[in-house]
PAZAPA-4460 file (N, C-alpha, C; in steps of 0.05 Angstrom, whole numbers, plus 32768, in hexadecimal, padded with zeros to 4 digits):
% residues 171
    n_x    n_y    n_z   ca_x   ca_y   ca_z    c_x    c_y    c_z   seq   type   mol
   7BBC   7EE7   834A   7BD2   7EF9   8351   7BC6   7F0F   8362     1      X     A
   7BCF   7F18   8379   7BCB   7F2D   8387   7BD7   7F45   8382     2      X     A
   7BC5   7F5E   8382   7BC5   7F73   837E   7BE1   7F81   8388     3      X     A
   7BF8   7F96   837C   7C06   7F9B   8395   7C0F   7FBC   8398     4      X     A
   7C1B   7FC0   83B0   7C0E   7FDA   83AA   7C26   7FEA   8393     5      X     A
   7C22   7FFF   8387   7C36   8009   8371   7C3B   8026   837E     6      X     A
   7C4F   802D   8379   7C5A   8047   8381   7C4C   8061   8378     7      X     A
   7C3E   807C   8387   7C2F   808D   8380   7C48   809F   8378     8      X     A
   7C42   80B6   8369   7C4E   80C5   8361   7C67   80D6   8378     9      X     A
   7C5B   80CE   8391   7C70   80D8   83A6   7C87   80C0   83AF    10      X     A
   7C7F   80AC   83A2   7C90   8097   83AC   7C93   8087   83BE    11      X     A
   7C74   808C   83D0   7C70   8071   83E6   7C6E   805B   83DD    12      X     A
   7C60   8049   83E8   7C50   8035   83E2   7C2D   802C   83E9    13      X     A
   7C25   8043   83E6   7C08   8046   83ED   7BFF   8037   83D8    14      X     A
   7BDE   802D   83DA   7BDD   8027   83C2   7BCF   803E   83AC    15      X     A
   7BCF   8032   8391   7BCC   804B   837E   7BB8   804A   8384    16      X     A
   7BAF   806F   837A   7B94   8076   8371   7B90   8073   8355    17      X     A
   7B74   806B   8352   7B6F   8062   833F   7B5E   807F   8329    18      X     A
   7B67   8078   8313   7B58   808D   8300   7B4F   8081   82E8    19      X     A
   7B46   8083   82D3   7B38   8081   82BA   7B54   806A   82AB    20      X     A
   7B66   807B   82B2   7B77   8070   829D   7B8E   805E   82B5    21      X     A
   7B88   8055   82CC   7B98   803E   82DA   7B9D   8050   82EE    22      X     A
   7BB5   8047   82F8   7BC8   8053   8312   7BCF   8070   8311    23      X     A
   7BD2   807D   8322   7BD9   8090   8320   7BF9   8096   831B    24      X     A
   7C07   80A3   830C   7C26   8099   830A   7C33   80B8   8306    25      X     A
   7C4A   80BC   8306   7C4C   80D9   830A   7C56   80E5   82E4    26      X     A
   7C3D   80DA   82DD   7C3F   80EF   82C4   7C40   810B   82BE    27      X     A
   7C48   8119   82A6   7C47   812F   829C   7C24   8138   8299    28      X     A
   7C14   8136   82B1   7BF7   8139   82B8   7BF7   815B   82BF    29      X     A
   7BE1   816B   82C0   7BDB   8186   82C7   7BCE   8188   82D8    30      X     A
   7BD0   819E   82E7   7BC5   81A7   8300   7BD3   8192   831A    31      X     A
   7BBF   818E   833A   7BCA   817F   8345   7BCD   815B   8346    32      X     A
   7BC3   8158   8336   7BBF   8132   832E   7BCC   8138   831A    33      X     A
   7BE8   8121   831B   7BED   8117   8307   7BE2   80FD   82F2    34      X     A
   7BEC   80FD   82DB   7BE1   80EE   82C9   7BEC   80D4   82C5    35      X     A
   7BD5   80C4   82C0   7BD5   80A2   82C0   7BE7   809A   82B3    36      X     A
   7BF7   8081   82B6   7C0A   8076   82B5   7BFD   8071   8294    37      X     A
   7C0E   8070   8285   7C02   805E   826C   7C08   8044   8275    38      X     A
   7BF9   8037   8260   7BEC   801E   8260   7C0F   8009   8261    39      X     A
   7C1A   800E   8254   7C2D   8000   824B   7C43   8001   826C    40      X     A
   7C42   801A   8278   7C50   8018   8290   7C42   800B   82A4    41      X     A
   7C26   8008   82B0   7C24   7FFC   82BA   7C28   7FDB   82AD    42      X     A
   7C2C   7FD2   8299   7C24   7FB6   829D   7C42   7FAF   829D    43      X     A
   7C5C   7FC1   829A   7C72   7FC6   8296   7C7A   7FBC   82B9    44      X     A
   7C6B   7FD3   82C8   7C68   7FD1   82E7   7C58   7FB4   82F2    45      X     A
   7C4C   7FAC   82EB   7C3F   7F8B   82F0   7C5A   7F7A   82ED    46      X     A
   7C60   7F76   82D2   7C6D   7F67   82C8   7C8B   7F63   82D9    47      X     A
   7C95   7F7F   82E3   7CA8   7F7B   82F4   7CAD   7F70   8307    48      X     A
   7C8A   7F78   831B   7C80   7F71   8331   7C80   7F53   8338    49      X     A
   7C80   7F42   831D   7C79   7F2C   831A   7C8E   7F1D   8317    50      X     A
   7CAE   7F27   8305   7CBD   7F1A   8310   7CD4   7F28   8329    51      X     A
   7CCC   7F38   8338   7CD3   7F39   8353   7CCD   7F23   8364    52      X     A
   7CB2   7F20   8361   7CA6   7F0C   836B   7CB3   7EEE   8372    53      X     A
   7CB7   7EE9   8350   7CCC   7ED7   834C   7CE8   7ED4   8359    54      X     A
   7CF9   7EE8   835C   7D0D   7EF1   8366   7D10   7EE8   837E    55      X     A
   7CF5   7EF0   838A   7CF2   7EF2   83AC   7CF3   7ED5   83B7    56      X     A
   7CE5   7EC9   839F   7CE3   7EA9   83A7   7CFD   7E9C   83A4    57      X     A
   7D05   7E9E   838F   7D21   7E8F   838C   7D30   7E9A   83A2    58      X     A
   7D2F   7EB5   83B4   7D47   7EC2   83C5   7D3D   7EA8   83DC    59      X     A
   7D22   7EB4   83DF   7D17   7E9F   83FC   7D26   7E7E   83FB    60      X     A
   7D2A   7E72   83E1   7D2F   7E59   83DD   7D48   7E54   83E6    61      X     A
   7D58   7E6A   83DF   7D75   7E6D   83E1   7D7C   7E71   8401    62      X     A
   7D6B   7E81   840F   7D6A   7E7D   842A   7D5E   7E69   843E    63      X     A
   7D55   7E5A   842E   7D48   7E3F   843C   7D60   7E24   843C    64      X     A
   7D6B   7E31   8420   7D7C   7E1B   841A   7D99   7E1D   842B    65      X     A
   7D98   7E31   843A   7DB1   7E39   8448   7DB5   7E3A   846A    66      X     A
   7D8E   7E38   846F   7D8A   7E37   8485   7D7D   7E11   8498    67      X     A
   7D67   7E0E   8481   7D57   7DF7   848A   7D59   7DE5   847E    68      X     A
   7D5A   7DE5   845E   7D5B   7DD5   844A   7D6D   7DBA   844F    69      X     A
   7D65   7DA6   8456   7D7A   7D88   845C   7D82   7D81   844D    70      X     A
   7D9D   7D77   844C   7DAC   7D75   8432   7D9C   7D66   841C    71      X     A
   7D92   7D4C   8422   7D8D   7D3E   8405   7D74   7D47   83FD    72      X     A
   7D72   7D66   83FD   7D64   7D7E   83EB   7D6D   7D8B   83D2    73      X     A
   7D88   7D82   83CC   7D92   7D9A   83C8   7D93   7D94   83A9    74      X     A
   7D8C   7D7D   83A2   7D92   7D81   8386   7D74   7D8D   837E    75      X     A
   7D5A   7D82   8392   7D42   7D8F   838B   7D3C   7DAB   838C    76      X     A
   7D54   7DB2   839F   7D58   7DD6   83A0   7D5E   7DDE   8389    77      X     A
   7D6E   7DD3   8383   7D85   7DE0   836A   7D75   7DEB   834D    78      X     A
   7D5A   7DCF   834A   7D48   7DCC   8331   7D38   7DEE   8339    79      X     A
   7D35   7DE9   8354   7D18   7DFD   835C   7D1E   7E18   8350    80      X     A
   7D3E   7E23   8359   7D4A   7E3B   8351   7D4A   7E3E   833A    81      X     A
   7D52   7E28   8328   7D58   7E2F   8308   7D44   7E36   82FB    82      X     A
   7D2C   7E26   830A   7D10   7E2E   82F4   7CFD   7E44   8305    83      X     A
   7D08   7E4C   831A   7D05   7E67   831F   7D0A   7E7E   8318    84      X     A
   7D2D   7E79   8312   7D34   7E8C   8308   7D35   7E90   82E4    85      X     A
   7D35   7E7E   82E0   7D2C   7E79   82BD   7D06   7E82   82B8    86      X     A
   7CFB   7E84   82C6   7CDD   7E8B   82C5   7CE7   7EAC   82CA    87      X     A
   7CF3   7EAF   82E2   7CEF   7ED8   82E6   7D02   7EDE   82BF    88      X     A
   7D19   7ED4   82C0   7D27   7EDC   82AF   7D17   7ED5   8293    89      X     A
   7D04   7EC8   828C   7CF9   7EC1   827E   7CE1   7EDE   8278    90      X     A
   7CD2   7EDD   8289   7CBA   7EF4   828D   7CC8   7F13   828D    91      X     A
   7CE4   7F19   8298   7CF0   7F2E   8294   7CF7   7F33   826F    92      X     A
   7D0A   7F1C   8263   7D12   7F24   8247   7CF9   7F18   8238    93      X     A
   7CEC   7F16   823C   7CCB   7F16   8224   7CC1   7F2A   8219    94      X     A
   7CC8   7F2A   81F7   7CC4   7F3B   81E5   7CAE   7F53   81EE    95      X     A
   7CA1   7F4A   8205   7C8B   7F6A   8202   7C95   7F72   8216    96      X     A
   7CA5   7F71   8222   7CB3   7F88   8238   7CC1   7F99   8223    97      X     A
   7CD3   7F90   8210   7CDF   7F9E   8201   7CCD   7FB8   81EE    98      X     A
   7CB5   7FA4   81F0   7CA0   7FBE   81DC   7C93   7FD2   81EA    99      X     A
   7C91   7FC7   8204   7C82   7FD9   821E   7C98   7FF6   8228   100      X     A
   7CAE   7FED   8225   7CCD   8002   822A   7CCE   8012   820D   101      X     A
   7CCF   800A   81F2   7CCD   8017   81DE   7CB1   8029   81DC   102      X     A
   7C9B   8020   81E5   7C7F   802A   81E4   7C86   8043   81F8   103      X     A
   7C91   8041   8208   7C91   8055   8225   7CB1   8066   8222   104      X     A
   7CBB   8064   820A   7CD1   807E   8206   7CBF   809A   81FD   105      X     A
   7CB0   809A   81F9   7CA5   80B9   81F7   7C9A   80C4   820D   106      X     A
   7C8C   80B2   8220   7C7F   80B7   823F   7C9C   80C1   8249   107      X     A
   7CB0   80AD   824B   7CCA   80B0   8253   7CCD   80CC   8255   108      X     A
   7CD7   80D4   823D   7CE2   80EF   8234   7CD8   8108   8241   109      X     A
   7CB6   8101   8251   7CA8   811E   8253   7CAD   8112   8272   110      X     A
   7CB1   8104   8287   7CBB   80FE   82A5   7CD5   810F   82AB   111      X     A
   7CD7   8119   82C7   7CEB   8126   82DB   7CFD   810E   82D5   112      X     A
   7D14   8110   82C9   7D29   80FC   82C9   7D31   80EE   82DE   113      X     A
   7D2F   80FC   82F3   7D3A   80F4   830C   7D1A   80DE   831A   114      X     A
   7D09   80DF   8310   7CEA   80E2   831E   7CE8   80BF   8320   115      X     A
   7CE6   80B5   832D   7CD9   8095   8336   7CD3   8083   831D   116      X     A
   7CBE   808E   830A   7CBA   807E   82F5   7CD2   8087   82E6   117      X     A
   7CDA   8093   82D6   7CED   809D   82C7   7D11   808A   82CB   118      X     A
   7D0C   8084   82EC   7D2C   8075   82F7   7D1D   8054   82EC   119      X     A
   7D02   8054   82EF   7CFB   8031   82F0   7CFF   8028   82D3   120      X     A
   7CFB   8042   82BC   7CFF   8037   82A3   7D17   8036   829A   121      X     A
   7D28   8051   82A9   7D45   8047   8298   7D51   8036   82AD   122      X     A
   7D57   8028   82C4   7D5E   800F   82CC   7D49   7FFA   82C1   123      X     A
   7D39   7FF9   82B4   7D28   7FE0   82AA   7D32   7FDF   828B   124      X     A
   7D3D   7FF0   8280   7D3C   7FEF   826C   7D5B   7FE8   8267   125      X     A
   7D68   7FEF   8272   7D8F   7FE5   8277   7D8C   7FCA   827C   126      X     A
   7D84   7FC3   8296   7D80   7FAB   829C   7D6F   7F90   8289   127      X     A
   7D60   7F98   8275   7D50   7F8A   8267   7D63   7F85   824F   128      X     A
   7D6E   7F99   8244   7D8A   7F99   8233   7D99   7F87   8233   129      X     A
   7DA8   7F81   8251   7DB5   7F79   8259   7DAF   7F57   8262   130      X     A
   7D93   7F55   826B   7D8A   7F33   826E   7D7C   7F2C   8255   131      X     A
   7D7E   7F3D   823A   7D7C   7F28   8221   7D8E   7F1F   8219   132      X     A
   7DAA   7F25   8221   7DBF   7F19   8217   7DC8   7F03   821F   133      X     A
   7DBD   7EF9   8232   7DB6   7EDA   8248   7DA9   7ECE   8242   134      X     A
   7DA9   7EB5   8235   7D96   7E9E   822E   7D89   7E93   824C   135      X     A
   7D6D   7E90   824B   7D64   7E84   8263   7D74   7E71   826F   136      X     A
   7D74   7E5A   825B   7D7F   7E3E   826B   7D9D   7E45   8271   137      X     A
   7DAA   7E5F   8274   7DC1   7E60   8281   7DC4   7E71   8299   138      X     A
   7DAC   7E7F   8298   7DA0   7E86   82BA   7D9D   7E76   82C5   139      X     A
   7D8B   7E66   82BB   7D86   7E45   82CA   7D9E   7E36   82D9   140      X     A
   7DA9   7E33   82C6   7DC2   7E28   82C6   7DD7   7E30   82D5   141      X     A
   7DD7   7E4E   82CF   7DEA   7E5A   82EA   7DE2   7E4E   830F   142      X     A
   7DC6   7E53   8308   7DBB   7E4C   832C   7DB8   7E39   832D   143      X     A
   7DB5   7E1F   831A   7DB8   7E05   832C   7DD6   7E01   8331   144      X     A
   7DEA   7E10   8322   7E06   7DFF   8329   7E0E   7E13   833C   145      X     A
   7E01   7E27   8346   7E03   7E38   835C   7DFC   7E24   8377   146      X     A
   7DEF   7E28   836E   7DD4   7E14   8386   7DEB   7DF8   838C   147      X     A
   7DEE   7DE4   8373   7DFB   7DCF   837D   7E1A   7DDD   8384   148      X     A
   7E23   7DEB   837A   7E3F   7DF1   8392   7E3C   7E00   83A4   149      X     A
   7E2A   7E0C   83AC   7E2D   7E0A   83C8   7E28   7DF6   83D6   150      X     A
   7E1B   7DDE   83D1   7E15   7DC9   83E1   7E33   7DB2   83E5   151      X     A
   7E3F   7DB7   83C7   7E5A   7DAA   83CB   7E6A   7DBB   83D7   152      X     A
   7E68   7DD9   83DF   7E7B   7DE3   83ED   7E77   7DD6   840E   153      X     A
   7E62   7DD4   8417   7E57   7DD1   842E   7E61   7DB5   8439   154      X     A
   7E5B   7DA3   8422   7E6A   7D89   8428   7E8A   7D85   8426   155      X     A
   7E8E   7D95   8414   7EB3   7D98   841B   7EC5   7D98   842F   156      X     A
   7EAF   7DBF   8434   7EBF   7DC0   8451   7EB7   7DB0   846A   157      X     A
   7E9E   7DA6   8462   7E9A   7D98   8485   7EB6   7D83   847F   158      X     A
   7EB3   7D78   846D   7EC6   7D61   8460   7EEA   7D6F   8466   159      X     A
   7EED   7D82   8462   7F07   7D91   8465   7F1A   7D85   844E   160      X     A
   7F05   7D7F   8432   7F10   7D7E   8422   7F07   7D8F   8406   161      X     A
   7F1E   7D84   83F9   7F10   7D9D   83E0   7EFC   7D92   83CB   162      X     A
   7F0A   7D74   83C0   7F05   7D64   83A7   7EE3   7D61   83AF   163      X     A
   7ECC   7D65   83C2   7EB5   7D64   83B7   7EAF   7D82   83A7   164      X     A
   7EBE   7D9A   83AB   7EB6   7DA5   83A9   7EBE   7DAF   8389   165      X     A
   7EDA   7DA8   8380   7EE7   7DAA   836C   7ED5   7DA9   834D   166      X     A
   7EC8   7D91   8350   7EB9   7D90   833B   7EA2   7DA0   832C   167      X     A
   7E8D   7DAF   8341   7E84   7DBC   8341   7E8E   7DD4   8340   168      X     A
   7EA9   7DE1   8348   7EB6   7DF3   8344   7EB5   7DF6   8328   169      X     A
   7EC1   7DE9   8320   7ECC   7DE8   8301   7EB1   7DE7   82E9   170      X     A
   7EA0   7DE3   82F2   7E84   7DE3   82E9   7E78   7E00   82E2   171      X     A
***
């Protein structure tokens, strides 16, 4: 896996400086350096990084499949998405993200509410809420029958009919 860069306390994308205790992150630190990310936020920050990653691939797939991809791909498209997106959604609701967000409510509490890390945990932590209540194999499931109707929409309309597309509708 390659290194990538993580956001410094000002909010570029330089890469971090490094200290004793990891990245530099915009903790409740004294004087002019702030203080290291705990342990649990960076791997909190990996772990995201990782299914972005994921994300990015299944988007790329979705744009291949719209641009280059020749039709009698498409049911092998369809597999590629589901277990793409069942892998990010998989690595997102896995029990130690949940412990890494509970571990990092007291870091929480002492961050500028408004401040970069402080927005990444309460949108990570809504959002994580919210994709345990989704069983993988119905993420899956959503994007291959995504995936296969658009391919029956495509043959419909060239067709200027509806009935290929009906079935998969209803799906």
């Amino acid at each position: 896996m390659q290194d990538r860069p993580l956001s410094t306390p000002q909010g570029d994308a330089a890469e971090p400086q490094e200290r004793a205790g990891g990245p530099v992150g915009s903790g409740g630190g004294s004087g002019d350096r702030p203080a290291p990310w705990p342990a649990a936020y960076a791997r909190l920050r990996e772990r995201l990084a990782q299914v972005a990653d994921l994300e990015a691939a299944g988007a790329l797939l979705s744009w291949d499949e719209e641009v280059y991809m020749p039709p009698g791909g498409a049911e092998a498209r369809a597999e590629q998405k589901a277990t793409i997106g069942r892998l990010a959604h998989e690595l997102f609701t896995a029990p130690e993200v949940g412990e890494w967000l509970e571990e990092l409510r007291e870091w929480e509490a002492t961050l500028d509410p408004d401040s970069t890390d402080a927005g990444i945990l309460r949108v990570t932590r809504r959002e994580y809420e919210r994709a345990r209540k989704v069983p993988s194999e119905l993420v899956a499931e959503l994007l291959r029958a995504g995936s296969q109707g658009y391919h029956a929409w495509v043959e419909a309309r060239q067709q200027r009919r509806f009935a290929p597309f009906a079935g998969v509708l209803a799906r």
